[in-house]
FIKOLZA-1660 file (N, C-alpha, C; in steps of 0.1 Angstrom, whole numbers, plus 5000, padded with zeros to 4 digits):
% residues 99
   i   px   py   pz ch aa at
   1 5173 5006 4831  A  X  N
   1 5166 4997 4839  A  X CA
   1 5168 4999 4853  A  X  C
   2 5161 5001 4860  A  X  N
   2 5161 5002 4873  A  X CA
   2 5165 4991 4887  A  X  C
   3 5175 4993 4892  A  X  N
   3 5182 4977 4896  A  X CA
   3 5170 4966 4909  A  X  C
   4 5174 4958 4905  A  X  N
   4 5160 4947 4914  A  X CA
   4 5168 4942 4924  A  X  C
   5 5162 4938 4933  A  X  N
   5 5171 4929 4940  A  X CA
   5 5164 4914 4940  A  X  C
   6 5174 4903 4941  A  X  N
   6 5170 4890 4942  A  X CA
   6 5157 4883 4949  A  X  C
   7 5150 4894 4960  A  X  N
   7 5137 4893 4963  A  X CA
   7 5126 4897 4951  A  X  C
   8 5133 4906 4942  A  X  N
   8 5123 4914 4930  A  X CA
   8 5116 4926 4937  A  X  C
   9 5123 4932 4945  A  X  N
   9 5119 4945 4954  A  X CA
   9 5125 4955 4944  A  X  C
  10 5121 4965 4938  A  X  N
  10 5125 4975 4930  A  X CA
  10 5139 4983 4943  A  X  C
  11 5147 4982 4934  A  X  N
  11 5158 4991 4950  A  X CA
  11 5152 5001 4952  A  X  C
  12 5150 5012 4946  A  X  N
  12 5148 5021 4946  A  X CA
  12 5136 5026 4957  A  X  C
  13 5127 5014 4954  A  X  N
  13 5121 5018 4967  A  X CA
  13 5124 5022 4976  A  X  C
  14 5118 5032 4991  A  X  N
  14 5128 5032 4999  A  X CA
  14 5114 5032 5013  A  X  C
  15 5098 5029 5004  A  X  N
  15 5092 5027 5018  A  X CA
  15 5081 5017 5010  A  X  C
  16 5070 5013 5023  A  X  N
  16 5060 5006 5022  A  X CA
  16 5048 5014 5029  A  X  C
  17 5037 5013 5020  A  X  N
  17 5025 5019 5025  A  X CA
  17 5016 5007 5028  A  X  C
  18 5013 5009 5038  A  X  N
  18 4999 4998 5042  A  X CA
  18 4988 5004 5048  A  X  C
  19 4974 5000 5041  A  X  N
  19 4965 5003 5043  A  X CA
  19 4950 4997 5046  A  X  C
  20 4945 4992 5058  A  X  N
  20 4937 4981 5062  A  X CA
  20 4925 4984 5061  A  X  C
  21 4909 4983 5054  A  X  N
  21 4900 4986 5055  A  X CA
  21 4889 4975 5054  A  X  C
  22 4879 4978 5055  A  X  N
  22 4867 4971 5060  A  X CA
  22 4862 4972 5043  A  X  C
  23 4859 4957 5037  A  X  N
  23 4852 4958 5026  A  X CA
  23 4858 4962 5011  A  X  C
  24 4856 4949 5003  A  X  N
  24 4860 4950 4994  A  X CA
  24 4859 4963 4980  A  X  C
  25 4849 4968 4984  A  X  N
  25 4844 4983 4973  A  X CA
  25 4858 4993 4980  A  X  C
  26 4853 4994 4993  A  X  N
  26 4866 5002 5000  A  X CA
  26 4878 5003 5002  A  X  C
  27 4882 4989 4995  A  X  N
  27 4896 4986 4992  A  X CA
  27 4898 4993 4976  A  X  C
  28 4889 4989 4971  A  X  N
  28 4891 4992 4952  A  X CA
  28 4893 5007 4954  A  X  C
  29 4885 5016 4960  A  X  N
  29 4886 5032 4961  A  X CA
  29 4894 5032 4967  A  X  C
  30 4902 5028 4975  A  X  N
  30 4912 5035 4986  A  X CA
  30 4923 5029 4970  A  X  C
  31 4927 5022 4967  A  X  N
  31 4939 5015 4961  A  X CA
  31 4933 5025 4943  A  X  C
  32 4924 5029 4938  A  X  N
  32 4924 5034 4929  A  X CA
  32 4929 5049 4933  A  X  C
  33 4924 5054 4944  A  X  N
  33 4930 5065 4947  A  X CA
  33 4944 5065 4947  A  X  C
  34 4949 5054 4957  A  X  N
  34 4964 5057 4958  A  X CA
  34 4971 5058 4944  A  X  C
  35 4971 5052 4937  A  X  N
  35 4978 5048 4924  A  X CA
  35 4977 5060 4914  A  X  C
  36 4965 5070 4918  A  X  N
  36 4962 5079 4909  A  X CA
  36 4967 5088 4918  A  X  C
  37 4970 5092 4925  A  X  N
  37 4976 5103 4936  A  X CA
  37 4989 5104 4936  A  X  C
  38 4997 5091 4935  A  X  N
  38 5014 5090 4934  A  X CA
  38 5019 5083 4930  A  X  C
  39 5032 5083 4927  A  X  N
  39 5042 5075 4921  A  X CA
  39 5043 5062 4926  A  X  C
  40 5032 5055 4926  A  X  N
  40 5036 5042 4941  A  X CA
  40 5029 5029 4930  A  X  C
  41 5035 5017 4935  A  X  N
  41 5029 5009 4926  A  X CA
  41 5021 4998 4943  A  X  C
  42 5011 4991 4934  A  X  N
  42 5001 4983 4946  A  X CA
  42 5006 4967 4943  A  X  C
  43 5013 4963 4957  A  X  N
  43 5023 4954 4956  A  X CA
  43 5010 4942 4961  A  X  C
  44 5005 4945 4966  A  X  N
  44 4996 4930 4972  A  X CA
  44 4980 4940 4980  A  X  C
  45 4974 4930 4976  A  X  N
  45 4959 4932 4984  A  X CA
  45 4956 4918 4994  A  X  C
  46 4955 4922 5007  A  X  N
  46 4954 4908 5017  A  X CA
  46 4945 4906 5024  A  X  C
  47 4939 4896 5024  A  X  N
  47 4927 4888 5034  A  X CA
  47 4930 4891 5048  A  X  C
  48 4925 4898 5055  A  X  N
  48 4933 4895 5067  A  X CA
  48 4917 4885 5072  A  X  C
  49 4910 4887 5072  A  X  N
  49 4901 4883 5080  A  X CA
  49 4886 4882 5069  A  X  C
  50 4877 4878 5072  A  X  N
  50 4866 4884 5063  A  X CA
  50 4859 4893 5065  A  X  C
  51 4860 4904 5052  A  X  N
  51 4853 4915 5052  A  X CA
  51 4869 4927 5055  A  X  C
  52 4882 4926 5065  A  X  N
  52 4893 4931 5061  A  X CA
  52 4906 4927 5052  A  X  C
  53 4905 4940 5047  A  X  N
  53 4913 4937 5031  A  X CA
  53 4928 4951 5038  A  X  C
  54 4941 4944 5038  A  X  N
  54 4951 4953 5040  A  X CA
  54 4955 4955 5021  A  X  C
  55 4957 4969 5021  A  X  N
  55 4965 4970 5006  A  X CA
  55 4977 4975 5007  A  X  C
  56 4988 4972 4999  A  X  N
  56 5002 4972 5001  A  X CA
  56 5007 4984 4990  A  X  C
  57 5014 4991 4993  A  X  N
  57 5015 5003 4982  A  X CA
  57 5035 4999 4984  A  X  C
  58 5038 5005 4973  A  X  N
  58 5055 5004 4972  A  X CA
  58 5060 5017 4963  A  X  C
  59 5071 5025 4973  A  X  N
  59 5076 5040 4959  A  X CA
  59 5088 5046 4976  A  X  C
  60 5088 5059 4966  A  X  N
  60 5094 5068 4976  A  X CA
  60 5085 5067 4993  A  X  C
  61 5096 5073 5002  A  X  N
  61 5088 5079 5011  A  X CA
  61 5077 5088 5007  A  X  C
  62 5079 5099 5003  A  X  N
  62 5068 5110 4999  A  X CA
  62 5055 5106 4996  A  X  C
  63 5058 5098 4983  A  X  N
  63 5047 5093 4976  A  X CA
  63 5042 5086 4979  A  X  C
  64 5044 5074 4993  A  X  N
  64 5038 5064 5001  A  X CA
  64 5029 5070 5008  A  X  C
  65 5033 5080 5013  A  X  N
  65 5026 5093 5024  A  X CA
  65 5016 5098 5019  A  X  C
  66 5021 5104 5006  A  X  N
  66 5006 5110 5001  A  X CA
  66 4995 5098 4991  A  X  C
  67 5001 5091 4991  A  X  N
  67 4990 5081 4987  A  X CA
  67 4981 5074 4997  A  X  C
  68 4990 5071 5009  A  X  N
  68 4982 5065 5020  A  X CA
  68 4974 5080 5024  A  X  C
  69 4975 5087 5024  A  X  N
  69 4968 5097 5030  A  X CA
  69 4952 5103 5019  A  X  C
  70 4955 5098 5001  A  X  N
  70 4944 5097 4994  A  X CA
  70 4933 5086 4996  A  X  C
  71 4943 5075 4997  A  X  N
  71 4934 5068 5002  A  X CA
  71 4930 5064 5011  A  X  C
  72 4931 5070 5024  A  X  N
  72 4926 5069 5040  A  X CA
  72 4911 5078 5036  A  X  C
  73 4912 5089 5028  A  X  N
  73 4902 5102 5024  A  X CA
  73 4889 5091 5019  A  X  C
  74 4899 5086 5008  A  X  N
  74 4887 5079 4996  A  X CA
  74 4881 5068 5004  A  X  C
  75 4885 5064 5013  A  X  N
  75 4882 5052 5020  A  X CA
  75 4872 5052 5030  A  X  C
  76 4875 5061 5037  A  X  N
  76 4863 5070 5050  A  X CA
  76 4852 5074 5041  A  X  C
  77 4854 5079 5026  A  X  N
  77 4843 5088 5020  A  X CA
  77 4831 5075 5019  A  X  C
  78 4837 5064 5022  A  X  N
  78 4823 5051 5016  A  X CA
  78 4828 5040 5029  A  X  C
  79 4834 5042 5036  A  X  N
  79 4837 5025 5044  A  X CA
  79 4845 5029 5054  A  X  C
  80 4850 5019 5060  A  X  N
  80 4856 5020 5073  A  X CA
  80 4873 5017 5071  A  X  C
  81 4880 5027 5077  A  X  N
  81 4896 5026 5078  A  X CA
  81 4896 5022 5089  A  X  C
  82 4906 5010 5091  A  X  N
  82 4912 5001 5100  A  X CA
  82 4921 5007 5106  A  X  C
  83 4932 5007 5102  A  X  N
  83 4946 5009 5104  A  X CA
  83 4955 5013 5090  A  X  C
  84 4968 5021 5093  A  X  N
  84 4975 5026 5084  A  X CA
  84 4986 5025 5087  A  X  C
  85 4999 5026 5081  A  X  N
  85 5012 5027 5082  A  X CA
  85 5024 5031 5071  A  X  C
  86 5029 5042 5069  A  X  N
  86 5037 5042 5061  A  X CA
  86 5053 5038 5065  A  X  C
  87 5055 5029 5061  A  X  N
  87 5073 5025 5065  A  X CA
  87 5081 5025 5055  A  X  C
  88 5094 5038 5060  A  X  N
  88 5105 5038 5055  A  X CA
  88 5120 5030 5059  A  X  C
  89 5125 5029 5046  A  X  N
  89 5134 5020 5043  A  X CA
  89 5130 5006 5054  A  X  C
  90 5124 4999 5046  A  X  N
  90 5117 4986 5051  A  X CA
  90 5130 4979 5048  A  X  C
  91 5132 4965 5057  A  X  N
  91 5144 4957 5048  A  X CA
  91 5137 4946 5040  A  X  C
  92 5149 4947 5031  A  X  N
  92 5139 4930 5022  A  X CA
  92 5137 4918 5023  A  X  C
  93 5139 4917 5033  A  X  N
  93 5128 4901 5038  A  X CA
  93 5115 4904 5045  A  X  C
  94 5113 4916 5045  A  X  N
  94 5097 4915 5044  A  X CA
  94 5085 4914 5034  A  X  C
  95 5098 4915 5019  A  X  N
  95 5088 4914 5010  A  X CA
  95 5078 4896 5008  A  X  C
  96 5084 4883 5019  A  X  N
  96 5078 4876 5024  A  X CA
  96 5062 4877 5026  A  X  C
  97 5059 4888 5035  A  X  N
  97 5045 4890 5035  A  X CA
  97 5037 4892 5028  A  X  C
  98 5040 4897 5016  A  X  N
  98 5030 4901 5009  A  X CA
  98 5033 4895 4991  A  X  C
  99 5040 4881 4995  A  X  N
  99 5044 4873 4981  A  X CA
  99 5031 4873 4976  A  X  C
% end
């Protein structure tokens, strides 16, 4: 079993991928991409506004990287990319944001 911490943040993790796009189809391909591209699991999908949707990815560095970067591709291929960020070793009280 892989140890949790009291937030329920997998430890292991050691980054966060965020990925902000315009439109709900564009969110589904960007987040089906990521998930099929790497080891990362999709921790939250957020309203930021209507019509932008941020998606939250969780895993290694590597595999935050190359997933945010599948789905920046699959995202552009049909809709508009907002903003991106992959962060390593995030602390855990940010998992707050995206309860």
């Amino acid at each position: 079993m892989w140890p949790i911490s009291r937030f329920g943040i997998d430890m292991n993790d050691d980054a966060y991928g965020f990925l902000e796009v315009r439109g709900l189809v564009t969110s589904i391909v960007a987040a089906d991409a990521m998930v099929k591209t790497a080891q990362v699991r999709l921790m939250a999908k957020i309203e930021n506004r209507p019509g932008l949707i941020t998606l939250v990815i969780s895993g290694d560095l590597g595999a935050c990287s190359a997933a945010i970067d599948a789905g920046r591709t699959a995202a552009a291929s049909i809709g508009q990319v907002v903003s991106e960020k992959v962060m390593g070793r995030p602390d855990l009280g940010l998992r707050i944001f995206f309860e």
